[in-house]
C-alpha positions as MATLAB code, in Angstrom:
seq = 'XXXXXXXXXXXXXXXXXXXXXXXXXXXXXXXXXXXXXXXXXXXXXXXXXXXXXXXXXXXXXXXXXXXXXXXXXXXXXXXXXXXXXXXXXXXXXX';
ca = [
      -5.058   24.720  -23.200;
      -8.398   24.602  -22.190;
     -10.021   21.750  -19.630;
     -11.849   21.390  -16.685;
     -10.291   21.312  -13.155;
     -11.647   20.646  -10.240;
     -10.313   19.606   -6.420;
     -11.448   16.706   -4.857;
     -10.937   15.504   -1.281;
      -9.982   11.620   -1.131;
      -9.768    8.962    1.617;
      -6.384    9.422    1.993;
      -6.924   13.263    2.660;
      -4.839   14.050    0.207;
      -6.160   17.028   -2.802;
      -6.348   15.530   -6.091;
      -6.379   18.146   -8.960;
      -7.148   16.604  -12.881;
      -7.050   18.809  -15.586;
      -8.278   17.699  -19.018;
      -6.940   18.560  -22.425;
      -9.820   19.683  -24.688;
      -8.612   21.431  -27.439;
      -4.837   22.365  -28.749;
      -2.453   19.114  -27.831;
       0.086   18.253  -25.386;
       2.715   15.432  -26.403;
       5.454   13.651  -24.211;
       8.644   12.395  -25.581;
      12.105   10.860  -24.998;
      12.926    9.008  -22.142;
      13.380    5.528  -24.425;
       9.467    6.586  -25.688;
       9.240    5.041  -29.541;
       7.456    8.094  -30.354;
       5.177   10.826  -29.206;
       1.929   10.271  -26.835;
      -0.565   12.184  -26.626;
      -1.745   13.863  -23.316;
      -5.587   13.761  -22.646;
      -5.894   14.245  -18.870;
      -2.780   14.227  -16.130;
      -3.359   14.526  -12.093;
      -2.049   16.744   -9.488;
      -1.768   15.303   -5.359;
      -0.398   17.085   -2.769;
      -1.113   17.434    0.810;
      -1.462   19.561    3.666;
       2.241   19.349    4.386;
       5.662   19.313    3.283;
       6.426   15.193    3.793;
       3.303   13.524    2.570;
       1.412   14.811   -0.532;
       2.353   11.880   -3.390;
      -0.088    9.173   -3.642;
       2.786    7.190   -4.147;
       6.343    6.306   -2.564;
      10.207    6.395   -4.331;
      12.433    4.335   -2.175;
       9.991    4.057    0.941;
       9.275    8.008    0.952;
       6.408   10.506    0.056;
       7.140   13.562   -1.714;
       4.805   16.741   -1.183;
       3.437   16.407   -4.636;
       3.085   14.181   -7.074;
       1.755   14.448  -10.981;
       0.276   10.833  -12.539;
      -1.752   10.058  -15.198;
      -2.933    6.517  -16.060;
      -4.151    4.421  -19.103;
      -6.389    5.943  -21.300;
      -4.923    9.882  -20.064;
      -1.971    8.933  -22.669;
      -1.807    7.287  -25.471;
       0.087    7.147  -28.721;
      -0.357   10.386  -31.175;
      -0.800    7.648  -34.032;
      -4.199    7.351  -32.263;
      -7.498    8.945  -31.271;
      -9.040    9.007  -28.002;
     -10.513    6.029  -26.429;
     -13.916    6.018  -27.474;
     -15.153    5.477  -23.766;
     -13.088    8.629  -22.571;
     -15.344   11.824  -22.568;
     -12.814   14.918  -21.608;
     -15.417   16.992  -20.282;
     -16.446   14.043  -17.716;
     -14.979   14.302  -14.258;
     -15.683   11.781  -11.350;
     -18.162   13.244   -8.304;
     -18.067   12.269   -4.985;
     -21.252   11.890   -2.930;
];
């Protein structure tokens, strides 16, 4: 798998790693899925300790990392990428 990863420090002070599929595929399936999707980009978060690193909670708690992607990142295999979604791109902070 190649991509492009890069670190970047959010409001929340949390690390957020995304790494980008380029070339070669990466699928998820099962868990009640009607077929295979197709992985594009997926995130890392973590933090600087043990109890808070998820950008998210499960039952009122953080977790000291979390992995998320979100709508276009995956997407059904019987599909192409979005035409808007350019792998190589990666949000900048100023």
């Amino acid at each position: 798998m190649s991509g492009v990863l890069f670190v970047d420090l959010d409001t929340h002070l949390l690390i957020t790693v995304v790494v980008n599929v380029i070339s070669g595929k990466m699928n998820v399936t099962g868990g009640g899925l009607d077929g295979p999707y197709q992985v594009a980009q997926f995130h890392f978060h973590w933090g600087s300790n043990s109890s808070r690193g998820s950008e998210h909670e499960v039952n009122e708690k953080h977790y000291p990392m979390e992995v998320t992607s979100s709508p276009p990142h995956i997407y059904p295999t019987s599909t192409s990428l979005p035409p808007h979604f350019h792998p190589t791109s990666a949000p900048t902070r100023t």
